[in-house]
N, C-alpha and C positions, 0 to 999 in steps of 0.2 A: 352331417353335410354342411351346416349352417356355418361351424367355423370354419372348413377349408374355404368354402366360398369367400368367405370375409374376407381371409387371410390371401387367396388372389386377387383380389378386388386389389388391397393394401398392396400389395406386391408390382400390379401393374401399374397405380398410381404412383408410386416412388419410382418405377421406370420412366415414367414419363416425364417428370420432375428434373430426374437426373439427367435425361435426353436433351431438356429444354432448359441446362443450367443458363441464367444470363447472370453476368455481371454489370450491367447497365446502370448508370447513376453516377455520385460523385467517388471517387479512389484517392486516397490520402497516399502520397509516397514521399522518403526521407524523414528527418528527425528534427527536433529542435526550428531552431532557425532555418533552418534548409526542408520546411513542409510545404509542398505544394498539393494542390489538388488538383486530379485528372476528369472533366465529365465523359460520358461514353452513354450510346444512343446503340439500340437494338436492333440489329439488321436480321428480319424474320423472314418468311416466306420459303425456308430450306427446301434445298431440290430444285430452286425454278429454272428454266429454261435460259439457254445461252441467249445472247444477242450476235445474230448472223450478220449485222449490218455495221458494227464499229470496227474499234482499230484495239489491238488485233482480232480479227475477226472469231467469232464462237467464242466470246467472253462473258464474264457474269453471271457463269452460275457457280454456286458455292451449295454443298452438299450438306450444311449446318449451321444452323444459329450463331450468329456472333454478333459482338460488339464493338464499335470506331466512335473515336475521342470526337466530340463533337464538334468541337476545335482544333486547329494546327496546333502544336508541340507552341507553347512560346518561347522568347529568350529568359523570362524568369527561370521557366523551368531547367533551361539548360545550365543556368548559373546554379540552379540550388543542388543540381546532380553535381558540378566542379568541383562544388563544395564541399559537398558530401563525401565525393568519392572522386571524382575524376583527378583533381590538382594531386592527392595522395599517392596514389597510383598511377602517375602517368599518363592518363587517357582523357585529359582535359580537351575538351571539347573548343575548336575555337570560333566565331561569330562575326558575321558579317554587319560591317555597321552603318549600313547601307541605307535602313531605316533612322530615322533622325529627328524628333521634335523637337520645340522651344522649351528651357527651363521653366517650371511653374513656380513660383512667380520665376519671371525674367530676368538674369542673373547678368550684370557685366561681367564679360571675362576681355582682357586685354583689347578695351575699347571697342567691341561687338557684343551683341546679344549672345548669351550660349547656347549649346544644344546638348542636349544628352540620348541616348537609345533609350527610347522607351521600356520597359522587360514585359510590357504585354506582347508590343509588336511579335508577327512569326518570327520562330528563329531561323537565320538564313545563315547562306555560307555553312551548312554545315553537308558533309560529305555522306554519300549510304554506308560508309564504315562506319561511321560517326553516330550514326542514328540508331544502326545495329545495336555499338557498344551502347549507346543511353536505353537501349532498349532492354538486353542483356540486364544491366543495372537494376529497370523497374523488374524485372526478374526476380533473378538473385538474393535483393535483396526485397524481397515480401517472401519469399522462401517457395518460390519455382526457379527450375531449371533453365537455364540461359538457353533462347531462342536462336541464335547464331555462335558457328563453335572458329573460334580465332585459334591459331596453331603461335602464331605470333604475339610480340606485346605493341607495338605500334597502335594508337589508337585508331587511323587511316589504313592500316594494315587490311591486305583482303581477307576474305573468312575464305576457312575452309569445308567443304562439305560435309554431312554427317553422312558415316560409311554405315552396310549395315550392322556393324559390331559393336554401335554406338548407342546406346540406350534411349529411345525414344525417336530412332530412325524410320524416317516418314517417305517410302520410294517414289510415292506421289509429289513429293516435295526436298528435294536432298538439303536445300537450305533452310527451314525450318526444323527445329526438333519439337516432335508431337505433342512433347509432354510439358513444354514451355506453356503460360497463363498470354505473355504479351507479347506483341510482335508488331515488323512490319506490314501495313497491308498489301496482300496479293494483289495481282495485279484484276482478278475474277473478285476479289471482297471490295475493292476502290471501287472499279465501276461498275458494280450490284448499287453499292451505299448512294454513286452519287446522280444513278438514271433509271434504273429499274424501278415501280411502281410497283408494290402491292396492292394495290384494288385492281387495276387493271390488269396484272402479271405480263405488261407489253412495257418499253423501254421507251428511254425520252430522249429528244438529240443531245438536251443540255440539263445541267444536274439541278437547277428548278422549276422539273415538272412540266417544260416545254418544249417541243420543236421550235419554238421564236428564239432570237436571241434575248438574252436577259435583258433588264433596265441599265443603264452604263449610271452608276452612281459613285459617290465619293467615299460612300459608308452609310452605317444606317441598315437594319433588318426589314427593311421594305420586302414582303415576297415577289419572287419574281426579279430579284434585281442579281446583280453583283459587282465587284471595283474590278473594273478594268476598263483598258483605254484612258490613263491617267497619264501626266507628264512622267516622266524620266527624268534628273528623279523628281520625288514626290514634293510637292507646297507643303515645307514645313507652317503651314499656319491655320486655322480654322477651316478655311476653305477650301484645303488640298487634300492629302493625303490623310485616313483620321489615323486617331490617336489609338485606336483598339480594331485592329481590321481580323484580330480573331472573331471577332461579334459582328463583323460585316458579309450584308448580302445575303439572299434569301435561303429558305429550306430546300433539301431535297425532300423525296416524299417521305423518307425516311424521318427526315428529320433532322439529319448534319447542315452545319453552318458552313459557307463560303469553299465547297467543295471545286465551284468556279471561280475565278477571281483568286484576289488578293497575292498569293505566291502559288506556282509550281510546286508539284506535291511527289516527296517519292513513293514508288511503290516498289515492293520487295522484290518483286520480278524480272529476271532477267528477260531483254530480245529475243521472242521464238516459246516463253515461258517451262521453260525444263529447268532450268535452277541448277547446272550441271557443273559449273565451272565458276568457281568466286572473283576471277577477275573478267567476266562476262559485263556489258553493260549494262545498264540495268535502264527501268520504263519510270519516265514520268510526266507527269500531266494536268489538266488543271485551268494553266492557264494563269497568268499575273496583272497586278494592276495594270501595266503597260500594255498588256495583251489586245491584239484584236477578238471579235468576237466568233471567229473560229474556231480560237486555241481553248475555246474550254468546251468545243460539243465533243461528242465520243468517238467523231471520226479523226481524233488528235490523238495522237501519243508521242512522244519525245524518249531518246534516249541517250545518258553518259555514263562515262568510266563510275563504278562506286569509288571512285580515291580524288574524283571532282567535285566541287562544289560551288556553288553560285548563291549572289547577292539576290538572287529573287526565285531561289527554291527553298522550299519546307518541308517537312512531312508532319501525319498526325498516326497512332497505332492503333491496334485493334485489341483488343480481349478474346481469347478462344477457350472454350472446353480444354481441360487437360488432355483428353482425348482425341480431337478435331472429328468424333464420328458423326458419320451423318443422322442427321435428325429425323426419326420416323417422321413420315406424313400426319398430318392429322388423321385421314380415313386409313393407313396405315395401325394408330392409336385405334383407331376405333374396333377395330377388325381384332385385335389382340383382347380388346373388353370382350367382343360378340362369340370370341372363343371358350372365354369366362365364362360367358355366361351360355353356351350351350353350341358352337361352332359353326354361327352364322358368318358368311364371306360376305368383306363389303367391298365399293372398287375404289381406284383411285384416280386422280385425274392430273395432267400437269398442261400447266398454261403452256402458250405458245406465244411466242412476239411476232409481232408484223412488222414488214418493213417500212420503212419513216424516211421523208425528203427534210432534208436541213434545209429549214428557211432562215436566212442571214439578214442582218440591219445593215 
């Protein structure tokens, strides 16, 4: 008896393991010269309850463990994908140059100061085709299956749906393919990452941890803050716009950076969230430096064409299980040991959100 028992012990511990895969930390993607690194932050608490009180209403819950870049996508990284792959192939990415600082040191160029784009800055101007295809890429090539399936080569081109004949066809989701590592975030994984609370399992109007409106700052990881409300455009100089607004503005409770502020974010989700049709418009949100402080609580959503793009939208992706299954409960886990060891039932319980008044500055 001694080693079956073992041998299920072993068994359900590697179930759980494998239930609870995260890739959380740094991600190295490209080669040579064109090596960036991606951070990515653990979005836990699987199963928790929707938020009845935002936009669109009954959001945020997400039925598994995942992971989101803890930062926006930047413009380095979309250079080093050109590089790599996109100028080769067609599907070069192209960037808005919207953001702008001073050369270091300060460079005459034709009797004015220069400026150059920064490559930390978000990358903007870039389209939900656009992001798809870079996303595709971090795919592909680490040796998963491309998350969005294009019928077309245009790299603005719409995608087309994954039918069920298609290998890793997900009906809960037509525009993801299940078996993809990286993608865009849903619209249910965005606003989990950037208002839902794990200690509390209740929701927050604004993605750091308050019904208040954040601190209106310039940059800087102040908790509690975020950039927005800035000129149009931004103070190329010390005191404006900074220089790394991927590293600006406070935590969600999670743990991601500048979820509010900085640039408008896409999310993979179509208006209405069925994912049914590839030239559907799609959701995004967030909120930018320019923003008042409405545009980043949860009662905001935005939506355009995916073949548009704007000087002050970004996005950042997430990491999922090959599988996207749901993650047993903890007292779920426990219940499968108590069976182990002799077929004791344990229960299970799921948080509830309340509803929250947005108090505005």
């Amino acid at each position: 008896m001694k080693p079956n028992f073992t041998a299920g012990i072993v068994f359900l511990l590697c179930f759980v393991a494998i239930a609870r895969e995260s890739h959380a930390g740094t991600v190295t993607f490209g080669s040579g010269a064109n090596t960036f690194s991606m951070e990515f932050v653990t979005i836990g608490s699987a199963g928790n309850a929707p938020d009845t009180t935002g936009e669109p209403n009954h959001v945020g819950s997400v039925g598994y463990e995942y992971d989101i870049g803890k930062f926006e996508v930047s413009r380095y990284m979309i250079e080093r994908y050109n590089s790599e792959f996109g100028a080769s192939n067609g599907l070069e990415i192209t960037l808005s140059d919207a953001f702008q600082v001073p050369d270091t040191p300060p460079v005459i160029k034709y009797g004015a100061f220069g400026f150059t784009t920064n490559p930390n800055l978000p990358a903007t101007g870039v389209t939900w085709n656009e992001a798809a295809r870079f996303v595709n890429w971090l795919n592909t090539s680490t040796g998963h299956p491309a998350a969005y399936k294009f019928s077309t080569n245009g790299v603005n081109d719409n995608l087309t749906v994954w039918s069920p004949e298609d290998l890793g066809f997900d009906a809960r989701n037509p525009f993801r393919n299940r078996l993809a590592r990286y993608a865009l975030p849903s619209s249910n994984e965005w606003y989990k990452a950037a208002y839902y609370d794990p200690q509390t399992s209740n929701y927050w109007d604004f993605p750091t941890a308050s019904n208040y409106a954040p601190k209106m700052v310039f940059g800087g990881t102040e908790p509690g803050s975020a950039v927005y409300g800035q000129s149009n455009p931004p103070t190329p100089n010390g005191s404006g716009f900074p220089a790394f607004p991927e590293f600006a503005g406070g935590l969600s409770p999670f743990g991601v950076m500048g979820l509010g502020g900085n640039v408008w974010e896409w999310e993979e989700s179509s208006y209405g969230l069925l994912n049914l049709d590839g030239t559907n418009v799609r959701i995004f949100r967030g909120g930018d430096y320019t923003s008042n402080a409405s545009a980043l609580a949860s009662s905001n959503a935005m939506t355009q064409l995916p073949s548009q793009g704007r000087d002050d939208l970004g996005f950042r992706v997430v990491s999922i299980s090959h599988s996207s299954a749901p993650v047993p409960e903890p007292s779920m886990m426990m219940i499968g040991t108590l069976v182990v060891l002799g077929g004791l039932v344990g229960k299970r319980r799921v948080g509830i959100s309340k509803p929250r008044r947005i108090e505005l500055e």
